[in-house]
N, C-alpha and C positions, 0 to 999 in steps of 0.2 A: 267689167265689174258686175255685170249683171248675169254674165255667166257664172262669175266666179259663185255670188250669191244661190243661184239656182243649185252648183254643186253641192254645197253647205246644205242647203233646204233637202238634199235628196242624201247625203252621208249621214244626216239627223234622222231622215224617215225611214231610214231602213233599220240604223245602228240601237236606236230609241225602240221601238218595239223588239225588235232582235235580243234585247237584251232583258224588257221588260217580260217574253211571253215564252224566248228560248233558256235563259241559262238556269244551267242544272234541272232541267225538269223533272227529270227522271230521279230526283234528291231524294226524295221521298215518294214511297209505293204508293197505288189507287188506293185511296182513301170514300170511307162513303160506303152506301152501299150498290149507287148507281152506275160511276167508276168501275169495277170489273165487272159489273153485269153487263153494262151494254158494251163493253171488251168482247167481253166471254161469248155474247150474241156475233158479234163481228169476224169472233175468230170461227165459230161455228159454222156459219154462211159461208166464210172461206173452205174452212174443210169441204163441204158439201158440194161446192163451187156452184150454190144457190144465189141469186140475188134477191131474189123475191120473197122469200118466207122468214122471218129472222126466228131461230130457236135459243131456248137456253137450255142445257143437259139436253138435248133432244130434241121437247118439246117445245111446239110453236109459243111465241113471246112476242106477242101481238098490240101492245101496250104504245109505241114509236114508230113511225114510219121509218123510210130506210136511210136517208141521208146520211148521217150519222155513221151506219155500220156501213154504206158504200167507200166513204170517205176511208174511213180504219180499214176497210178490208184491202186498200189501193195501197196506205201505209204500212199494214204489214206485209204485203208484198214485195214493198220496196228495200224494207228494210227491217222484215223479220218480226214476229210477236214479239212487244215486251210494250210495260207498260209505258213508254214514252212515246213510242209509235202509237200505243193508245190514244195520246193525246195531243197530235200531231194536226188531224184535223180542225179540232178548237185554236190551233195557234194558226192555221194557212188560214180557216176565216177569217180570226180577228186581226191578222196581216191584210185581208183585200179589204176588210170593213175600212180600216186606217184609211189604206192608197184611196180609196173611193172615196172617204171625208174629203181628203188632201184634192182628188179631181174636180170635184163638185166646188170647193171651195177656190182655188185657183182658176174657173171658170166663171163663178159667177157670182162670189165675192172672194176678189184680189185683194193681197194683204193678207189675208187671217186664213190660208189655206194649211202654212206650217203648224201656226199653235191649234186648230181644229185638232188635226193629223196626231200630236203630241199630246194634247190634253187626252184622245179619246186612248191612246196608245197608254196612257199612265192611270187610269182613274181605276181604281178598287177593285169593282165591278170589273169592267171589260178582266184586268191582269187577272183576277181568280178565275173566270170563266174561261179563260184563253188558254190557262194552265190545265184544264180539267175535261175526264173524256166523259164529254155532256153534248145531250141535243141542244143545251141553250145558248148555244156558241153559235151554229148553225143559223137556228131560229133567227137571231140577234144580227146577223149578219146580212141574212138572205132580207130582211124585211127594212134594214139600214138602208142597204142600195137600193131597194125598190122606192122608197120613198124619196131616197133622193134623187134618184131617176124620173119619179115624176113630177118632184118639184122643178127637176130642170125640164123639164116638156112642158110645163107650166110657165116657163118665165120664158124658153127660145122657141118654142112651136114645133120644136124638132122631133117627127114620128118617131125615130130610134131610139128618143128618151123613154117613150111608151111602152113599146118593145124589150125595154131592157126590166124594167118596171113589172111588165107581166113575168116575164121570166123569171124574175128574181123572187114574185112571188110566190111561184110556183114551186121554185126550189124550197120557199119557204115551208110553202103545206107538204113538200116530201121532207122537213126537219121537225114540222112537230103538230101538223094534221091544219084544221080547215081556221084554226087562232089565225095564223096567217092574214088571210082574205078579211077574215071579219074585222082585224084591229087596222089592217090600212083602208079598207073602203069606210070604216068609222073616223078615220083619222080624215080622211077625202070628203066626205056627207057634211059633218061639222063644221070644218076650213072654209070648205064653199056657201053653207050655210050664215056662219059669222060674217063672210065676204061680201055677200049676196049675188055670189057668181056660181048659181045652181046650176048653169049650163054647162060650167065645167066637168059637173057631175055624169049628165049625159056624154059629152066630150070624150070622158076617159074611157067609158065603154065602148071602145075600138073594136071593131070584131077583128082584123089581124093580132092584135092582141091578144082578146078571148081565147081565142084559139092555138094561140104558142104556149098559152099557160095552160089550156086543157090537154095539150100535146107532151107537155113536160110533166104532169102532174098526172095525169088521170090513167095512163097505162097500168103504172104500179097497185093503182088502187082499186081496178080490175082486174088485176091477174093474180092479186092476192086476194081477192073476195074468190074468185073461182077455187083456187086453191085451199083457201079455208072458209067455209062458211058463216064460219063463227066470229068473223076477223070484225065485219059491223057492229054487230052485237058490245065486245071486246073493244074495240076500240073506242067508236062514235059514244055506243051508249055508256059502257063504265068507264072509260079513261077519260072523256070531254065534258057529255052532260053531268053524269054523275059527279066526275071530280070538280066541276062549277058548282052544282047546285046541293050538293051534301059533304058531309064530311064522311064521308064515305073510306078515305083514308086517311085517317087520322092526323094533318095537317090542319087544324083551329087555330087561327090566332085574331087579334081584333081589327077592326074593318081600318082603322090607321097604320097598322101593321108597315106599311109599303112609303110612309112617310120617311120615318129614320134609314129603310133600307134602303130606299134610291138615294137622302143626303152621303149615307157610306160609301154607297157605288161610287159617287162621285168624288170620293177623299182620291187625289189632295186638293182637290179646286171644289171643294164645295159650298164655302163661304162665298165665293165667285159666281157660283151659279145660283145660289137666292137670290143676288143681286140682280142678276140678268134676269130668272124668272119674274121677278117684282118688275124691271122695267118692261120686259113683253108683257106682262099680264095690265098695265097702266095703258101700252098701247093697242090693246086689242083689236080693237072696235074703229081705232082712227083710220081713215082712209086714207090717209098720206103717209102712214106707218111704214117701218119693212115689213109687208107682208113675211118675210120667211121667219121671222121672228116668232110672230104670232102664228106660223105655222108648226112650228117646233114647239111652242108651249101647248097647240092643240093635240101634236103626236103626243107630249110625255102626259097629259090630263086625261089622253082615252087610254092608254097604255095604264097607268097608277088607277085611276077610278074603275076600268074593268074588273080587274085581277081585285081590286080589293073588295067585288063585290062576290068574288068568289067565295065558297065556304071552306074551298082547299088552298092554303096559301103557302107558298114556298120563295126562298127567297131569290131560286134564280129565274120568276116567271116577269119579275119588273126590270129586267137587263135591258130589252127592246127601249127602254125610256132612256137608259145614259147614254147613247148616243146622240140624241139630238139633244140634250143637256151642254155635251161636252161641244157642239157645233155652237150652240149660245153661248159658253163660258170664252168661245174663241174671238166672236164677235164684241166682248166684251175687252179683251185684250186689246183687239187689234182697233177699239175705241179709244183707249187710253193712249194708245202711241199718237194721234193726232189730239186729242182732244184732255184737256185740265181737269182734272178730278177735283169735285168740292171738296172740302174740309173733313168734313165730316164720311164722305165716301171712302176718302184718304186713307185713314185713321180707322173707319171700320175694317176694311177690308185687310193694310197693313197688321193690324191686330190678331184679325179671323185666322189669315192666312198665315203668323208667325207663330199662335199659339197650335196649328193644325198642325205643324211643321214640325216643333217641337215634340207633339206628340206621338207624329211618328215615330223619330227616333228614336223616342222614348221606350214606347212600345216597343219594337225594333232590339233594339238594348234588354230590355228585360223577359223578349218573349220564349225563353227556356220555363224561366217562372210561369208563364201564361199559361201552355201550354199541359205543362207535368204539373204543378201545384195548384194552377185556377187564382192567386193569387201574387202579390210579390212583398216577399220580406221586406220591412225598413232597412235592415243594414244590409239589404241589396239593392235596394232605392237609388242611393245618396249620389252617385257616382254619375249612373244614367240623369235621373236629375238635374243636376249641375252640366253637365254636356246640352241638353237639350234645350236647357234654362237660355245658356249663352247663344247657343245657336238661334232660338228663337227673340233674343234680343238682336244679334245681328241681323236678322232678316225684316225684323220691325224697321230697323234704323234704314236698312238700303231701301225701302219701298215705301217707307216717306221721303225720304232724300231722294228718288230718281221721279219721284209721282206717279206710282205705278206702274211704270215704263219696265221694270225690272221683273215683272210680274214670272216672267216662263224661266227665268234662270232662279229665280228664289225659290220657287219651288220644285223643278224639276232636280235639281242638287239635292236638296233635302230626300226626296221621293227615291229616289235611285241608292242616295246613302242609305235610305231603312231598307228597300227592298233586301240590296247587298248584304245587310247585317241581318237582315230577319231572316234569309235563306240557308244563310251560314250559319246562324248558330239554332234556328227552329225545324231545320230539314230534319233531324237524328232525331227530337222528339216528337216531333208530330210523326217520321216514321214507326216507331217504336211503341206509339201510344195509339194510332190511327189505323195504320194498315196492314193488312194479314200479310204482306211480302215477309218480313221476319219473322212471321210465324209459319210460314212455307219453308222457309232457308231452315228453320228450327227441323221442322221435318223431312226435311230430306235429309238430314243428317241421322235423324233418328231413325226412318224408316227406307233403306237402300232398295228394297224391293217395290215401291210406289204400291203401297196396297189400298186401298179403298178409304175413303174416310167421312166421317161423320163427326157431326156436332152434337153436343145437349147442351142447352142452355147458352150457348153464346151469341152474340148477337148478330145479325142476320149480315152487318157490314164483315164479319169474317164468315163468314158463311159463303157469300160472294166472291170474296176475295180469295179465300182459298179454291174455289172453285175455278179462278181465271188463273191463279198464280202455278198450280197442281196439274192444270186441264182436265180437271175430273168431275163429275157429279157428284154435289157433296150431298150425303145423307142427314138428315134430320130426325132424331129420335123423340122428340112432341110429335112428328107426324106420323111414328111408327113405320119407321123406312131406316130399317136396322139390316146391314150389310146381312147375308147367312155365312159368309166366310169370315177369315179372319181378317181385320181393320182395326184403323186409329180412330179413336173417337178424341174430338176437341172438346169440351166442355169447363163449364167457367168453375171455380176454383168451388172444391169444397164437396165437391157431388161422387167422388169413386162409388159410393155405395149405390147410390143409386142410379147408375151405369151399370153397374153388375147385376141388378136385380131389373131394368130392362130388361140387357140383353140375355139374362138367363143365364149368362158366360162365365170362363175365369178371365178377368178385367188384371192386368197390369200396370201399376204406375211408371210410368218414362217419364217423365221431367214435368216445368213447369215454363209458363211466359208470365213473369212479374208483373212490364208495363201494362198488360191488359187481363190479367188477372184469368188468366187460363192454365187449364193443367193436360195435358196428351195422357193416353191410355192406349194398350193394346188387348184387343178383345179375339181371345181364342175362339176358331171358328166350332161350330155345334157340333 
């Protein structure tokens, strides 16, 4: 029986992410405008068969260390540019982050190793990240296992836990620079500090340790200073300091900011995890506590407080924090299978969790409307509505009738029904409306000869995107980087004239893209 169980637990942790982070990736093109840049970087490096310097159109693109492009350059190898191979890398992280919830938790709390595994495999956050060819996938990943690696070095004494811990950091500073180090040794200073076990602090500075992370880390970050000088400058000072301490790239939003977008990360268990943050945060301080508890609300409190005291805020720098969220929301499950839910927990939670449920599919159902209108019709309401109304009654009803014990199949059903619908019927618009891939396809048809091409006026996410989708260097006419021969120019609806009067040229109209509001042109060479 206990085999049989164990097969179950490993057909669910493969098939449940597998479905959550692979099917149909590729639905819809790189979207964003970070998506085919750092493609386009990867593919570039591969041309070169550089690892060390990442360029874009050429020139060096110094902004990301290389994790990222190493990753994509090993998947379009395997299996050829496009953009799904793009974002292959993001789904094998957020596949090891899962297994390592799942090791960590069947090691050293038995019981709740499946729903960890599951919860962190389905929540918002992780499946957008997972889907998307982004450093924060990477980041998020490499900094998971490190922390849970030394929380188990913490609880068995075992050096390898250490060892894995440095490692893992270190992969983390080549995902997205020295954030790394600084949010787990903050997460470590705190923990021990609230503990008043400061020697662990000393403890952890192992020098076999130091040294595996200096070994994995620091080669790249001197053989790219040697090769570009400017890479310090470029990275440390405007991409780290600067993007903490100014707005320097136009990313403002208010210092709470990071509130709403860690509860989202967390849908569909986020009613789940206030509950569980409230009861870790009641026992902080107690010394008969589970410490891991109160270790996990100290990682997501320096993870959310940091970043929101940034001036540059974006919403995929608080990801590092759902994971040990969704470790608490497991612990909290795997509470309720032994133990009686008050009345009132009952009832909250039943409710939270049926009306969140509802809402997915709701959304789910009407995200054609979301997506192309920004709104949804009432007499296209009614239908989704009434679906989501009743399902979220039936869900109510089984999670007071089972006492919470029901918790992973009530909402796992729900989650997986919206995904399935939102993919299916949101993939053609958000491609259509999102990403330059259909407006590549548009031009290759228009232009048989691949001749050069250029933007005015359009936004910098097809800018990119045509640049990875084309494999060309796209020209910008704001910057005055006007092809001299003859090219397509993309620019946003309304402008022929003054395309023409740029480039000095006889300008042609060839067609238009409705969903984004773009019109192509062919510009005779001088």
């Amino acid at each position: 029986m206990k085999n049989r169980s164990r097969f179950t637990d490993w057909i669910l942790l493969l098939a449940v992410p597998a479905f959550f982070f692979l099917w149909k990736l590729a639905a819809f093109g790189l979207i964003g405008a970070d998506e085919p840049r750092y493609a386009q970087v990867a593919r570039e490096m591969l041309a070169r068969h550089d690892w060390i310097t990442p360029t874009l159109g050429g020139i060096p693109w110094l902004e990301k260390p290389p994790l990222y492009y190493w990753q994509a350059i090993i998947a379009f190898r395997l299996f050829g540019v496009s953009d799904w191979a793009a974002r292959l890398p993001s789904v094998f992280d957020a596949f090891l982050m899962v297994l390592a919830v799942y090791w960590f938790l069947r090691r050293f709390r038995s019981g709740s190793e499946l729903d960890g595994a599951l919860v962190l495999a389905t929540s918002a956050g992780i499946v957008g990240f997972s889907r998307a060819a982004s450093t924060d996938m990477p980041l998020t990943a490499a900094l998971t296992i490190g922390m849970l690696a030394w929380y188990a070095w913490l609880e068995s004494g075992e050096r390898k836990d250490l060892l894995i811990f440095y490692g893992f950091l270190a992969l983390g500073t080549l995902a997205k620079g020295p954030v790394a180090p600084f949010l787990a040794f903050g997460i470590i200073v705190i923990f021990a500090a609230l503990q008043r076990r400061g020697r662990v602090v000393l403890n952890t500075l192992w020098v076999p340790g130091l040294l595996l992370g200096c070994a994995v880390a620091l080669p790249w970050y001197a053989v790219v200073q040697l090769r570009n000088p400017q890479f310090f400058h470029v990275f440390i000072v405007e991409h780290n300091l600067a993007r903490f301490g100014s707005n320097l790239y136009h990313h403002p939003e208010p210092f709470w900011y990071y509130i709403p977008v860690m509860l989202l990360g967390w849908v569909p268990w986020s009613i789940i995890a206030i509950v569980a943050l409230a009861g870790a945060a009641r026992q902080l301080r107690n010394p008969v506590a589970d410490t891991l508890r109160s270790f996990l609300l100290i990682w997501i409190g320096v993870v959310v407080i940091f970043f929101s005291l940034s001036q540059s805020k974006l919403s995929g720098y608080v990801l590092p924090a759902i994971p040990a969220g969704a470790v608490l929301v497991s612990r909290f499950i795997w509470a309720r299978s032994s133990k009686k839910a008050s009345r009132w927990l009952r009832f909250l939670v039943s409710a939270g969790q049926a009306i969140l449920a509802g809402a997915l599919v709701f959304a789910a159902l009407v995200v054609q409307y979301l997506v192309l209108e920004h709104r949804v019709p009432w007499n296209a309401a009614a239908v989704p509505l009434t679906v989501s109304a009743v399902l979220a009654i039936a869900i109510f009803v089984l999670l007071i009738k089972s006492d919470l014990r029901a918790l992973r199949l009530a909402t796992l059903v729900p989650t997986i029904l919206a995904l399935a619908i939102a993919v299916r019927f949101g993939a053609m618009p958000l491609n259509q409306t999102l990403s330059a891939r259909p407006v590549a396809n548009e031009l290759a048809n228009l232009d048989p000869h691949h001749l050069p091409v250029a933007v005015f006026l359009a936004p910098r996410e097809t800018e990119f995107g045509l640049a990875f989708y084309r494999n060309q260097t796209i020209s910008n006419y704001q910057m005055r980087q006007i092809p001299p021969g003859e090219h397509i120019v993309v620019a946003a609806q309304g402008f022929q004239k003054s395309v023409a009067k740029d480039s000095g040229r006889k300008v042609i109209y060839l067609g238009n893209f409705v969903p984004q509001k773009l019109e192509y042109f062919y510009v005779a060479a001088r």
